[in-house]
N, C-alpha and C positions, 0 to 999 in steps of 0.2 A: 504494500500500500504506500503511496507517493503521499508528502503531507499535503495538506487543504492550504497550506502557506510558510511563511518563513518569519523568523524572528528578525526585525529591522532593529529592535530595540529593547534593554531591559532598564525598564525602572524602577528602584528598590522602593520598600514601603519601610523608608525610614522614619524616624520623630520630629523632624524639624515638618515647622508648618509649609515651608518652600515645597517639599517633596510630597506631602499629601497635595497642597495647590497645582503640581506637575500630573500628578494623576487624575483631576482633576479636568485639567484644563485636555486632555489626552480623550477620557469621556467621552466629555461631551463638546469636543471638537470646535475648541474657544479658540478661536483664533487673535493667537497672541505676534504675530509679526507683521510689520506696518506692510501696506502697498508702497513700494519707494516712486510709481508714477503717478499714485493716487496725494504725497504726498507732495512731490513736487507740483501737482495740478493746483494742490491747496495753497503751497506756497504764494503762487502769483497771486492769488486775493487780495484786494484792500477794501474796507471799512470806507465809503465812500461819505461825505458830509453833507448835510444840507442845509445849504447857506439863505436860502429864503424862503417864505409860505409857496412861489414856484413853482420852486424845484420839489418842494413835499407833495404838492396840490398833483403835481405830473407824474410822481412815483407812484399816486393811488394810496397815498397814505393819507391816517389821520392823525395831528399832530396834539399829542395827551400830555408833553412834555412839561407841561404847567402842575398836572395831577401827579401829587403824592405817592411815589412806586419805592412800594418795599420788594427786596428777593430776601428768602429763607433756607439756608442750606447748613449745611455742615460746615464747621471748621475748617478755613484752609482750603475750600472746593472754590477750583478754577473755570469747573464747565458747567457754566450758570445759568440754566435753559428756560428757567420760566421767573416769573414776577406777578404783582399783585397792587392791585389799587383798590378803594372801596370810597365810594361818595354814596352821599343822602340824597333820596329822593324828596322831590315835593308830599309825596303820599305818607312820608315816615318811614319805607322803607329802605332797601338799600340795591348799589347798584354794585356788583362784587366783577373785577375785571381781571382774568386769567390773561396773562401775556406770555407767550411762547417762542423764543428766537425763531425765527421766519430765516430756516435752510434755505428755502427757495431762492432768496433772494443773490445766492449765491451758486448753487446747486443748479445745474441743468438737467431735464430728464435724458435721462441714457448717458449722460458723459461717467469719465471715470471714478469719478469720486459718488456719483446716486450709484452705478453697478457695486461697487466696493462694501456702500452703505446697505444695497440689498442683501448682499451675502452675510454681512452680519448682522443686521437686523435689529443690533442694539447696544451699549455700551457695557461693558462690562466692570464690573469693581471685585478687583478677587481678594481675597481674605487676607495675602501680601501687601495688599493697599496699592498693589498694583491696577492699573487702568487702563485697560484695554478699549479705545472710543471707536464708536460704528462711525463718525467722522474724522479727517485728520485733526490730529491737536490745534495745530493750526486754526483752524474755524472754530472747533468747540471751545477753546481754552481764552480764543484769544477774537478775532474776528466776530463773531458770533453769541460771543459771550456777553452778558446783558451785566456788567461790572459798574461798579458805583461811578457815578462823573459824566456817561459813554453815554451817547444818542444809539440807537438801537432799533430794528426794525424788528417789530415781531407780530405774531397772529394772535389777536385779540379775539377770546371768549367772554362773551358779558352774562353772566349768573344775576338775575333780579329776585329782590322778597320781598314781602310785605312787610308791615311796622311791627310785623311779629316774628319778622324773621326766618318767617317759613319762605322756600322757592315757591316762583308762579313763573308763568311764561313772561318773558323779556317783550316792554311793548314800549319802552321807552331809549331804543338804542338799538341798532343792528345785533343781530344776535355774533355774527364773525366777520371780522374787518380788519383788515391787516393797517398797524399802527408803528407810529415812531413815538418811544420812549426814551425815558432819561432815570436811570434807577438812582435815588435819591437817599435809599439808606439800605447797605449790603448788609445781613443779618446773619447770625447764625440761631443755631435751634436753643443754643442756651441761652442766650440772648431773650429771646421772644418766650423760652419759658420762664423767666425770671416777673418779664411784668406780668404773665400771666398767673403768675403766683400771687404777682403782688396784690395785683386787683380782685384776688378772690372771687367772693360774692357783691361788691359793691357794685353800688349804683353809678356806672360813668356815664354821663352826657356827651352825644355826640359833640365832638370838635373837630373844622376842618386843621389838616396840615400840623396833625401831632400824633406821632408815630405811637406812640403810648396806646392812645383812646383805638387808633386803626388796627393796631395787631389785638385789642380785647375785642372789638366787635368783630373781626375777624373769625375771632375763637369760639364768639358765640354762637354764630354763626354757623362754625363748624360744626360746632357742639348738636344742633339741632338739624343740620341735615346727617350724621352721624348716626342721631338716636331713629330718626325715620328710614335710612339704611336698614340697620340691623331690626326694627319692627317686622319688617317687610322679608326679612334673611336674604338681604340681596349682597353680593360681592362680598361675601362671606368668605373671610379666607385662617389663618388658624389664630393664635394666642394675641397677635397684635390687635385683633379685633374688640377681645376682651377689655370693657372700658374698664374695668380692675384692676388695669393689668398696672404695674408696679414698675414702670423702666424709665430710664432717664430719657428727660426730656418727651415724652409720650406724648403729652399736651398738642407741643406745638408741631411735632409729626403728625397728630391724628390732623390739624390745621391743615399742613399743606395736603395729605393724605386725599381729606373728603371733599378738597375742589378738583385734585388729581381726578380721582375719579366722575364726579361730574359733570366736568369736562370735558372727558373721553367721551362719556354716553352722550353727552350734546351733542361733541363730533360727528362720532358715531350716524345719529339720528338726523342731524346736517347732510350730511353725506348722500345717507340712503335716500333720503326724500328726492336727492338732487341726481343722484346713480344708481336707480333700484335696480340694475341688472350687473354691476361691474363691483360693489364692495361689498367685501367677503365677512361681514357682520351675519352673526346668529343671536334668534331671538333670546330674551332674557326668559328661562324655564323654571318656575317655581321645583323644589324636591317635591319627589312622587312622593303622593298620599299616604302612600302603600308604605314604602322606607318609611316615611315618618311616624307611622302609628306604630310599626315594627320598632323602631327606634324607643318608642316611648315606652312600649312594652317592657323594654329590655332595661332602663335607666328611668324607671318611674320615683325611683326612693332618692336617685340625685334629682328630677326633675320638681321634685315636690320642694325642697328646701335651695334651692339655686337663684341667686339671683340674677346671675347672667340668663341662663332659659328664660325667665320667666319677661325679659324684654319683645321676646318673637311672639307677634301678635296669633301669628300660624300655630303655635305652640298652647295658646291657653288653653282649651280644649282636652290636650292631657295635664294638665297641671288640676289634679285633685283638688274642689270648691275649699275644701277646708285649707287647702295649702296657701290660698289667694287670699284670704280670710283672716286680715289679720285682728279680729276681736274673736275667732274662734279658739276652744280650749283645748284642741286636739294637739298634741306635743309635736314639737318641731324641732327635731336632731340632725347635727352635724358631728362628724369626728373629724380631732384635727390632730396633724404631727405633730409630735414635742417638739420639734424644730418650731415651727409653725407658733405655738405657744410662747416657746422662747423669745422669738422675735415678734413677738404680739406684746409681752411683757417689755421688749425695749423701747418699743415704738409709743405705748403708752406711759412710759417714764419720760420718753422726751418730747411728749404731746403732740406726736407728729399723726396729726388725724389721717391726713392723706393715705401714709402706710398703713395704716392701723386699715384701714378699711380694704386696701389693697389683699393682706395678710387673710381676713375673713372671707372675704367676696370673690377672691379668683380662684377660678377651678384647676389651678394647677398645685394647690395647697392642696387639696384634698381627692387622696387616690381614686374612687367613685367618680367623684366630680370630673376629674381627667380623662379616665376611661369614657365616660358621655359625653366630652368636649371632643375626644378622637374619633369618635363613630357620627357625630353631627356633623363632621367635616367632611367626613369619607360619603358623604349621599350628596356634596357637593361640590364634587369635581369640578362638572360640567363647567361650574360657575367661573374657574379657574380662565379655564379654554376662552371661553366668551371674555371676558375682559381683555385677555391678550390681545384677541384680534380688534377689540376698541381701541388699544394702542395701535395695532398695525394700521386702523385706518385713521387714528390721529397723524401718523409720522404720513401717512399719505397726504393729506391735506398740505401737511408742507413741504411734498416737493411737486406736487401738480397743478396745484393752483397760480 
């Protein structure tokens, strides 16, 4: 018997994190070496200026550079893709504007740097801290990059609410419109959770042109297209969903998090209206009936004392009357680690509510509760797939348009 192939390669499964990251990237076929023509294609780019209303008015731009533009990212991140502005409506509500570096602008359909970008389909950040970009550095890092001081062209999303904060359809502004910005204050996540700490539960009054008041109503904001997300168990994905969940800076990622994602589905839904036969979008599928009442069957005694479960509207139905009930006298038990206790007891010595509540309420304290947070997930794969390709047809948006 002749072999089915040949060894080109051995890579040890040593302990350094480089060498897990090597196996890794080998997988699942990361493509970790530049294109050297896709780079030099990028090189010749420049960042071009616009010196008068003209020259903006002829590029098809709308000029926002007067409006308040925060970006929120990580520490130290160079390739700054999106941004955010929030102004008051006359109605009391609000009008929330996603801005997205506009590739197009620079990107042609078919040349070398879109082919490049198709194959890899998206940037990579490996565990190395290494950064493997679906564009050259060049454009993402630097051209493209929407950095504090810089005029900027990018694809505006405009998100509208009511004076209560909840989304309605957008009737006071183009829903997507490609815009030149000016980012006004580069943030990072610690940053933005700090005032968000600060401000608690307080009452802040809208003010224009103070970064403060913009990133709370932001968060409120979030906070409540977040809690109607997961009513709904839409875009349901694992532990980070969990608003319990206990991780640094959580806050202001769930913030950028749940425009992320509404965004997408705008695009998404943009798109399709405008190309019902060419974008490759699938409908949003609730989980089968069927799995779910199986489900419940199986995890009724974590289902009954849970506080995460008992946000999914689709869910009350198995959650036991008495369990809902909170003047009833039927006992309501939890078991928890002595780890769990322990750090309940430090958390309540140094009055740190936050934790304290994180320590009780998240289902990864308590074995039960885990085991039914892994098999809630496992019925919603699907959910998984269908988002991805909201991204695939946001990144389309900006190289076709």
């Amino acid at each position: 018997m002749y072999p089915l192939g040949y060894v080109v390669r051995v890579v040890k499964a040593g302990e350094q994190l480089a060498d897990s990251q090597r196996v890794i990237n080998l997988l699942y076929q990361i493509p970790t070496r530049q294109n050297r023509e896709c780079v030099t294609a990028a090189d010749s780019l420049m960042n071009f200026p616009y010196d008068d209303a003209g020259d903006i008015a002829a590029a098809g731009l709308k000029d926002i550079r007067h409006q308040l533009t925060i970006t929120i990212d990580p520490s130290g991140c160079k390739d700054i893709d999106d941004a955010l502005t929030l102004s008051q409506l006359p109605t009391g509500g609000f009008l929330v504007g996603v801005h997205i570096a506009d590739v197009g602008k620079f990107v042609a359909k078919g040349d070398v740097i879109d082919s490049n970008a198709k194959r890899r389909m998206m940037s990579f950040y490996a565990a190395t801290r290494d950064v493997y970009n679906m564009l050259p550095a060049h454009l993402s890092e630097d051209v493209c990059s929407l950095m504090h001081g810089e005029d900027r062209c990018v694809v505006s999303v405009y998100l509208q609410t009511d004076n209560k904060m909840n989304m309605i359809d957008t009737e006071t502004h183009p829903l997507i419109c490609r815009s030149l910005i000016r980012n006004n204050r580069q943030m990072t996540y610690e940053e933005v959770q700090d005032i968000i700490n600060d401000s608690g539960n307080k009452r802040i009054p809208w003010m224009e042109d103070s970064v403060y008041v913009m990133v709370v109503h932001l968060h409120r904001i979030a906070q409540r297209l977040r809690l109607n997300r997961l009513r709904l168990a839409r875009h349901c994905f694992s532990e980070p969903d969990d608003p319990f969940c206990h991780v640094e800076c959580h806050d202001a990622h769930q913030l950028i998090e749940e425009f992320m994602i509404l965004t997408n589905f705008t695009v998404a839904g943009f798109l399709v209206e405008r190309f019902p036969e060419s974008v490759p979008v699938r409908r949003q599928k609730s989980p089968d009936d069927d799995e779910v009442k199986s489900w419940g069957t199986c995890h009724e005694a974590a289902v009954r004392v849970s506080l995460y479960f008992k946000q999914f509207d689709m869910l009350s139905g198995l959650i036991p009357r008495y369990a809902r009930d909170d003047y009833s006298d039927q006992p309501k038990k939890i078991s928890f680690l002595q780890s769990t206790i322990d750090k309940l007891k430090v958390a309540a010595e140094n009055e740190n509510l936050q934790k304290a509540v994180s320590l009780i309420a998240h289902e990864s304290r308590h074995p039960l509760h885990l085991l039914a947070m892994n098999s809630w997930f496992k019925i919603q794969v699907s959910r998984l797939f269908v988002l991805k390709l909201y991204a695939i047809a946001f990144i389309m948006i900006l190289l076709i348009c």
